[in-house]
C-alpha positions in Angstrom: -12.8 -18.6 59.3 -15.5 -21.1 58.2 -18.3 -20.1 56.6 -21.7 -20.0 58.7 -23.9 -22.9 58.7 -27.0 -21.2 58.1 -25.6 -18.5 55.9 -24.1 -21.2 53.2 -26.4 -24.1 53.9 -24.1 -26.1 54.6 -24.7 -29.3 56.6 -22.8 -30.3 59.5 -20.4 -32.8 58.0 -19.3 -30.2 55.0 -18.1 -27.9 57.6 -16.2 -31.5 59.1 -15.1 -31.8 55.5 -13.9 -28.0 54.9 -11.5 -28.1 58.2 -10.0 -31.3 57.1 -9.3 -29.6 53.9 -8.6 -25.8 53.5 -9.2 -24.7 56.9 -9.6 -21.8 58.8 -8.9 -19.3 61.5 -10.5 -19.9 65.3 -7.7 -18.1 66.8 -5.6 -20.3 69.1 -7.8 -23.7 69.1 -5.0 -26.6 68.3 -7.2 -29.2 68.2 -8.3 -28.8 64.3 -8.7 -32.1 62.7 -5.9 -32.8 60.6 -6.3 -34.1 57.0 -5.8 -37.6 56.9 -4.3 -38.5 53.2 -4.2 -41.3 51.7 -1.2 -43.5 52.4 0.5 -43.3 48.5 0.7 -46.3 46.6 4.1 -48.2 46.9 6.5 -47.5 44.4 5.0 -44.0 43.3 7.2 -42.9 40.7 9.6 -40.3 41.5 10.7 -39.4 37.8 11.5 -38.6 35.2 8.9 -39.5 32.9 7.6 -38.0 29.7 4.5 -37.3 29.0 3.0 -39.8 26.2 -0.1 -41.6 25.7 -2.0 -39.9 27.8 0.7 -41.2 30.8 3.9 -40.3 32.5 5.0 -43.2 34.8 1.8 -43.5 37.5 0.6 -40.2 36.1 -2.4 -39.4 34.0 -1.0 -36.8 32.0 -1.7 -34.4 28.9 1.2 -32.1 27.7 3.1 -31.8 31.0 6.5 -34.4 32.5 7.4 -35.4 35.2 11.2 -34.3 36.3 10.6 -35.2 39.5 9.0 -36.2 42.7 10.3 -35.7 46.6 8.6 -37.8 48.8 7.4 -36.3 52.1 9.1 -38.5 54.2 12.9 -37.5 51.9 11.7 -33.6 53.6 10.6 -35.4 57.1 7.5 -34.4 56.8 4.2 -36.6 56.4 1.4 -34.2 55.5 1.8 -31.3 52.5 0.1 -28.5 51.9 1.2 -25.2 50.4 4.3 -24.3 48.0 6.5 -21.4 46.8 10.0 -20.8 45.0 12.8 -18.6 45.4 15.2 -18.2 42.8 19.0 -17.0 44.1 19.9 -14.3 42.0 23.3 -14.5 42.6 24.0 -18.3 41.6 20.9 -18.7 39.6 20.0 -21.5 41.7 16.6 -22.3 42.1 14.7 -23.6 45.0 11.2 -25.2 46.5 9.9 -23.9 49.7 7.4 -26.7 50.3 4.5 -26.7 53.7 4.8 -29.5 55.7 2.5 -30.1 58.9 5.7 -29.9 61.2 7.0 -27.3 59.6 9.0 -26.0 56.0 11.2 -27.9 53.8 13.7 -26.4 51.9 14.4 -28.2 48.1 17.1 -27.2 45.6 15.4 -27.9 42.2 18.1 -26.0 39.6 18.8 -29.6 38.2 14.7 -31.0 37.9 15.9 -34.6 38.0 18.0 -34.6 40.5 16.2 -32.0 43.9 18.3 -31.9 46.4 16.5 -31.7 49.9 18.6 -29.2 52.0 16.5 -29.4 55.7 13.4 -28.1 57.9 12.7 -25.0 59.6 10.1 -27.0 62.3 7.3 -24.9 63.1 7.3 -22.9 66.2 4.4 -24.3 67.9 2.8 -27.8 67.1 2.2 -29.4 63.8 -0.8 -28.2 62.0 -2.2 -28.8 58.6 -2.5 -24.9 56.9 1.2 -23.3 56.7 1.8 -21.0 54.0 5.0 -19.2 52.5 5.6 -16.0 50.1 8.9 -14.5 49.7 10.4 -11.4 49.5 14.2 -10.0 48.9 15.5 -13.7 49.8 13.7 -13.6 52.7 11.3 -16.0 53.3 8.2 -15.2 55.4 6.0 -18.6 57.5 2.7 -18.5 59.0 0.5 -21.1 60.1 -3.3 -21.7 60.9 -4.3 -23.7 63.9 -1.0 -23.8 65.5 -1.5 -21.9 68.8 0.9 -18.7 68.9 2.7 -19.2 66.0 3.2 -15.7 64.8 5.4 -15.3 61.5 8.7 -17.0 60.9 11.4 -15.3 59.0 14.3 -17.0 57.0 17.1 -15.8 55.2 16.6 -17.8 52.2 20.6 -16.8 51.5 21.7 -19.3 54.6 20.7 -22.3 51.9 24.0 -21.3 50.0 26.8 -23.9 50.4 24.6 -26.2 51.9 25.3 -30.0 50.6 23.8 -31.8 53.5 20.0 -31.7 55.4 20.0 -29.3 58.4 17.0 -28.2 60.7 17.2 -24.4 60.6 16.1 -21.7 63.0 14.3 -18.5 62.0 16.2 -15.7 61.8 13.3 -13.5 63.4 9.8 -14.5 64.7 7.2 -11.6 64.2 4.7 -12.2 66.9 1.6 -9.2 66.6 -0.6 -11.8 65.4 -0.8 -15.4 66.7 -2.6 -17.4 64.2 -2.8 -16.8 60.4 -4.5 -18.9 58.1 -2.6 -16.9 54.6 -0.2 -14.4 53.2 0.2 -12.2 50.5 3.3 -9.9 50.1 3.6 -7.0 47.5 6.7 -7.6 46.4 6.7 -4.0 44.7 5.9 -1.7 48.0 7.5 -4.5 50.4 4.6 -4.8 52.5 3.0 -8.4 53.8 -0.8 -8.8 54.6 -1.5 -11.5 56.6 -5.2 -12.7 56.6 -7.4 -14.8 59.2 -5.4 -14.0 62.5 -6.4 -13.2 65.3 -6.4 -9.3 64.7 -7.9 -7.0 62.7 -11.2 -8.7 62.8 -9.4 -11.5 60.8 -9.9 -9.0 57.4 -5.9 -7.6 56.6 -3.5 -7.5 59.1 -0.6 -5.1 57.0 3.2 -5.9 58.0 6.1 -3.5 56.3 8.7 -5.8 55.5 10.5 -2.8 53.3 13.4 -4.2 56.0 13.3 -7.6 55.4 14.7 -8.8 59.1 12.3 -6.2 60.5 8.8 -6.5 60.5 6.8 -3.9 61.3 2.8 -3.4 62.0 1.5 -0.8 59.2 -2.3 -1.1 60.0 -5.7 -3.3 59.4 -8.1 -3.7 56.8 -10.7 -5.3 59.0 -14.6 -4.7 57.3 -14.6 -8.9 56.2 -13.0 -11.5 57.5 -10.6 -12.6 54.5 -9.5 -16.1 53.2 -6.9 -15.1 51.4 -5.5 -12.2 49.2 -3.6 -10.8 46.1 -2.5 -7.5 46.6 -0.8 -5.5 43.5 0.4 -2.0 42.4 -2.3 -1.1 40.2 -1.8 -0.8 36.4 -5.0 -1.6 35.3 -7.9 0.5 33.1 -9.5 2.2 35.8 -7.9 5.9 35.9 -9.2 6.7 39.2 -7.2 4.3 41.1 -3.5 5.2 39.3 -0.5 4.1 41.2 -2.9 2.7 44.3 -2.1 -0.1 45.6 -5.1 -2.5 45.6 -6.1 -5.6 47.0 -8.5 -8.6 45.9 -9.7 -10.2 49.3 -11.6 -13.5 48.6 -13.6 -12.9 51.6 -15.8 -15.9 52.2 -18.8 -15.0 51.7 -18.1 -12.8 49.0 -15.3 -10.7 47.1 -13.9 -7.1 48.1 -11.7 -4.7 46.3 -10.2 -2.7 48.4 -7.5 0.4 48.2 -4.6 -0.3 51.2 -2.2 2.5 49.6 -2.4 4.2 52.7 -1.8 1.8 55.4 -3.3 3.9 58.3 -7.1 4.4 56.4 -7.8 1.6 53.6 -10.9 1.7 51.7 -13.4 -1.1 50.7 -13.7 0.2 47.0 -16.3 -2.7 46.2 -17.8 -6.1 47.4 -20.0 -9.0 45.2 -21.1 -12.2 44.7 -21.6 -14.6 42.0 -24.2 -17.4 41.1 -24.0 -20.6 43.2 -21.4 -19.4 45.6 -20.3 -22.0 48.0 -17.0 -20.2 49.8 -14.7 -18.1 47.8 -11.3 -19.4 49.0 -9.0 -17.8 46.4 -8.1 -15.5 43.3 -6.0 -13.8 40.8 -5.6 -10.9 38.6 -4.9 -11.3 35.0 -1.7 -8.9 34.8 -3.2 -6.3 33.3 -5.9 -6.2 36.3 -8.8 -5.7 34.0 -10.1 -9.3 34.8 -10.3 -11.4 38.1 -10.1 -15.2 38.2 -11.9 -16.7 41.5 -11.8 -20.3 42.8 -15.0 -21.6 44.9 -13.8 -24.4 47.0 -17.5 -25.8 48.2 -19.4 -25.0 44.8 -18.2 -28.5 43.4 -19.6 -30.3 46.1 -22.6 -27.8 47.4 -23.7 -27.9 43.7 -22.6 -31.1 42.1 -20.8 -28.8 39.5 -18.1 -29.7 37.5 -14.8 -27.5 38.9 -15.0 -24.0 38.5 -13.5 -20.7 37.8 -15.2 -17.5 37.7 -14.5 -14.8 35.6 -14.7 -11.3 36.9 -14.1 -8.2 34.8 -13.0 -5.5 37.3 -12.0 -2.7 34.4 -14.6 -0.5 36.9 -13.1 -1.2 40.4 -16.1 0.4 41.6 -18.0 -1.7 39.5 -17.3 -4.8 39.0 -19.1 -7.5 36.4 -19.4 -10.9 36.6 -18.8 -12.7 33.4 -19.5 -16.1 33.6 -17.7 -19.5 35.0 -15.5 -21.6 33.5 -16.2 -25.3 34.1 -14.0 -28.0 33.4 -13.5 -31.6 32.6 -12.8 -32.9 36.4 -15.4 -32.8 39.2 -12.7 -32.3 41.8 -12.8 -29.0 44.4 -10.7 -26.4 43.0 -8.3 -25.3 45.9 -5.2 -22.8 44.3 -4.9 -20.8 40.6 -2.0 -18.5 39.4 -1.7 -16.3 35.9 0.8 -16.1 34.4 0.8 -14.3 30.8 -2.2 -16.0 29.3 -2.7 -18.9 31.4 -3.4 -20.2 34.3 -1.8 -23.0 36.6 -4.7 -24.3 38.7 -4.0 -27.1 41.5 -7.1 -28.7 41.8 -7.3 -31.4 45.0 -7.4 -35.1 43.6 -7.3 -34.3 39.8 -3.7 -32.3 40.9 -2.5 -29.7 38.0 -4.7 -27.9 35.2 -3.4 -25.4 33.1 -6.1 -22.9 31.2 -5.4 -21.0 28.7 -7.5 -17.9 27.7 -8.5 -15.4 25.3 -10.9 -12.8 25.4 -12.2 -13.2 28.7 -14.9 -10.9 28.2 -16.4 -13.4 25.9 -15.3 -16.6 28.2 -12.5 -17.6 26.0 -11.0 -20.0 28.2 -9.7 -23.8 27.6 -7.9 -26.2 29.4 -4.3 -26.9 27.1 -2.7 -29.8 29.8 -2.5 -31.5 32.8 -0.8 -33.4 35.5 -2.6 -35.6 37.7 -0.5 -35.8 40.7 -2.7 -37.9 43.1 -3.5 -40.9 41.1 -5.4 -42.9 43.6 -9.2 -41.1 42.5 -10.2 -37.6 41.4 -13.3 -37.7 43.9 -14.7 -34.5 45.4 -12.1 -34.7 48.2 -10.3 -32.8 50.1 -6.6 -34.5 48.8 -4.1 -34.4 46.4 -2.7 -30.7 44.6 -2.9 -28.0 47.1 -0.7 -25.1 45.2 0.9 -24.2 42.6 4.4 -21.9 42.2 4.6 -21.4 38.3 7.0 -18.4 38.2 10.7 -20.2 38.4 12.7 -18.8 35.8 13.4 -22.5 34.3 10.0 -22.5 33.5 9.7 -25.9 35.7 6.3 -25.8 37.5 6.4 -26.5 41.5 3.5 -28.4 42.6 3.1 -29.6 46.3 0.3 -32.9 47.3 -1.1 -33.2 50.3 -0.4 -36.9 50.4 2.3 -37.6 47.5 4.8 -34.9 48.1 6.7 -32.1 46.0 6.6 -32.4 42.1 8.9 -30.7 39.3 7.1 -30.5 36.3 7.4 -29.2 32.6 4.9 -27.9 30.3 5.9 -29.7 27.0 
């Protein structure tokens, strides 16, 4: 959903801007202006290239290469958006789901120089510009934002086994108690899905058990904010009172809400805040011992004329959450999608693409950027282009990054 007018002060053509960008959830309206990227320059290099001299091929670059690059129109698609990996743990194969506008392409990345592009499951409905994927037990699970009755597509991630030539696939099973969805978030630990921004629950969580992967199955709502997007974990953090919950971080718009969803039927809001300067809190993540929070704003940049941003939360108290301070970086560009992982953070930042962070102490905002991939060369303006996510979790180590306008990249941290 996009934020109020009045409530944000926001003028007329940010909120233009915003549904061109991230998006949102107005139920079944299909007539959302879709992003219009930038046509990418001719002879973009599609790798590899190492990182040196501040360079890799077309790429400005610091401490990150280039393995590869898959053009959008190799996955017949023309518009990207998000990104998310599967590894097969019975060949060791790994693999790119990458969001298209028409739908979801499937990529075989275990040999980063040479992807192989294995087909499209099309979208149900019509094309639309917010699609998002998360997996669970080789099961992929599809929703989309702005595409009429879309519901949730489910894929056997298995069926890309064998596979040596591009196919367009079916789903194996469309879950249809919601229509539109603008995210996702699975526990992979409990095997439940929360889908946020539909057209239920008052667009806060809509809670799927997926403990049956090919059998989705409504296990309640979470529905006191409406919520952009979500991380929901098995708790192992400091705070004692909430051992062996299950908790989830809702960046809810207008603000951020902790809330306890271990019993599907009754969840509780546990806490809500704010934070200086908030434009629209679009997404976050938990360092991995949950004692800190990492939030992205995706209209401070341009509300504020601030350089990008990432707020620091220490949430040791669930009930009583501090705010730390923000990290601001060396790019102006709208922060869209960040991930932890250990002691760092993979960040994919619109127009100035991937930034990788680094911290410390976070109570003492110990926090630096250590490299970077610029995978939209054309500008690093506050624009709505260029890196929408991040998947940094393949075993290889090799770093997924999907463009809006230039495609899927395979990178490597040097």
């Amino acid at each position: 959903m996009f934020p109020n007018k009045k409530r944000f002060g926001i003028v007329g053509a940010t909120i233009v801007v915003l549904m061109a960008g991230c998006g949102g959830s107005s139920g079944n309206d299909v007539s959302a202006p879709v992003p219009a990227p930038q046509p990418p320059p001719a002879g973009l290099s599609t790798g590899p290239a190492i990182c040196n001299g501040g360079t890799a091929a077309d790429f400005s670059c610091a401490g990150v290469d280039l393995r590869s690059r898959v053009a959008l129109t190799t996955m017949q698609g023309t518009t990207g958006n998000d990104v998310w990996g599967w590894t097969d743990t019975q060949t060791g194969n790994e693999y790119a789901l990458m969001g298209m506008t028409n739908g979801t392409a499937f990529v075989d990345v275990t040999n980063p120089e040479n992807p192989v592009y294995l087909g499209i499951l099309p979208t149900v409905t019509v094309s639309a510009p917010w699609r998002d994927i998360k997996v669970y037990q080789d099961h992929a699970y599809i929703v989309a934002d702005r595409a009429g009755a879309h519901g949730m597509q489910v894929f056997d991630l298995t069926r890309l086994r064998g596979v040596t030539a591009p196919q367009t696939f079916n789903e194996d099973v469309l879950y249809s108690d919601f229509q539109n969805t603008h995210n996702l978030a699975i526990n992979e630990d409990t095997g439940f899905a929360y889908a946020v921004g539909t057209n239920t629950c008052n667009e806060g969580l809509h809670i799927v058990d997926i403990t049956t992967p090919n059998n989705p199955i409504f296990a309640g709502c979470h529905d006191v904010f409406e919520v952009h997007d979500t991380q929901c974990v098995s708790y192992v953090g400091p705070d004692a009172d909430y051992a062996s919950a299950e908790i989830c971080a809702n960046s809810a718009e207008d603000r951020v809400e902790l809330v306890d969803v271990t019993n599907k039927s009754s969840t509780v809001s546990i806490a809500n805040f704010t934070y200086p300067e908030l434009g629209f809190v679009h997404q976050g993540w938990l360092t991995e011992d949950h004692s800190f929070l990492l939030i992205g704003d995706e209209l401070d940049e341009g509300n504020f004329a601030v350089p990008t941003r990432t707020h620091i939360f220490d949430v040791s108290d669930l009930d009583a959450p501090t705010y730390i301070s923000a990290y601001e970086g060396p790019t102006t560009s709208i922060d869209h999608n960040l991930y932890v992982l250990g002691n760092r953070v993979f960040e994919a930042n619109y127009t100035s693409g991937l930034r990788v962070l680094e911290f410390g102490n976070l109570a003492n905002s110990e926090v630096a950027e250590i490299a970077h991939f610029d995978t939209f060369p054309s500008n690093d303006a506050v624009d709505f282009d260029g890196a929408w996510s991040v998947y940094p979790y393949l075993p290889s180590g090799n770093i997924l990054v999907s463009d809006i306008s230039n495609g899927l990249f395979v990178l490597t941290i040097q």
